[in-house]
Phi, psi and omega in degrees: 000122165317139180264145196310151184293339207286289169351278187309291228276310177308330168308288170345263224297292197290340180275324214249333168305315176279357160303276180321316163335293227279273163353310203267294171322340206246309184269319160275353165310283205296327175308334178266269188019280183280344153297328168298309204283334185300291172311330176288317180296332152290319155317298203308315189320282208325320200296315201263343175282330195304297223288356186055031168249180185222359154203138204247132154255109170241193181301339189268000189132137219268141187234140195208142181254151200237121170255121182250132159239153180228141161284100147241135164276139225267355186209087191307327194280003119309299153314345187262323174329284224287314177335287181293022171245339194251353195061050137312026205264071208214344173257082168203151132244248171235034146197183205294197200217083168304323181267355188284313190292301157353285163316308175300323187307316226276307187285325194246093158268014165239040174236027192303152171281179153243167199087026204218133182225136189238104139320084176233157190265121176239161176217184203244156198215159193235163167196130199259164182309000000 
C-alpha cells in the first residue's frame, strides 16, 4: 500500500525543515568566517600600507593590496548634460562604465564630469604559492 498524502506531507515538512537547519548553520558558520578573514585582511593592509609596499611574499602566500575606484553620480540630470556635449556615452551602461570612466579620468583630468563622485577601496588579496 502506498503511503497516505497525510505521510508524505509529514516526510516533507521534516526533510525541508532540516534543510533549512542545516542552512542557517552553514550561513552562519561561513558569516564568522568571512569576519575573520575581513579582519585578517585588515590587519595585513595596515601591515603593508605602515611598511609603504603594497605587496609581501612569504611562504604561505604572497599578500598584495588592490586599488578599486567605483564612479557615481551624485546628480544624474547633470551627468547626463555633460554626456551628451562630450559624446561620451560610451561610459555609461545603466550605471557608469568603471573602466570606461577610469579611462576618462585618466586622459581628460581637467575634464571631470559633474555631479560624479569616486570611491576608492583598497583591499587585500591572498594568492596562494
Amino acid at each position: 500500500m502506498d503511503p497516505s498524502m497525510d505521510k508524505l506531507a509529514e516526510v516533507y515538512i521534516k526533510i525541508r525543515a532540516k534543510k533549512q537547519s542545516l542552512t542557517k548553520t552553514y550561513d552562519d558558520e561561513v558569516a564568522l568566517l568571512d569576519g575573520k578573514l575581513k579582519m585578517l585582511a585588515g590587519v595585513m593592509k595596515d601591515q603593508l600600507v605602515a611598511a609603504g609596499g603594497s605587496s609581501l611574499k612569504t611562504p604561505h602566500g604572497t599578500v598584495y593590496i588592490t586599488k578599486k575606484i567605483r564612479y557615481y553620480p551624485m546628480d544624474w540630470s547633470s551627468f547626463g548634460e555633460w554626456i551628451v556635449a562630450n559624446n561620451a556615452v560610451d561610459l555609461l551602461e545603466k550605471r557608469v562604465a568603471q573602466g570606461n570612466m577610469a579611462k576618462w579620468m585618466e586622459e581628460s583630468p581637467t575634464n571631470p564630469p559633474p555631479g560624479l563622485q569616486a570611491d576608492a577601496e583598497m583591499t587585500v588579496t591572498v594568492r596562494k604559492n
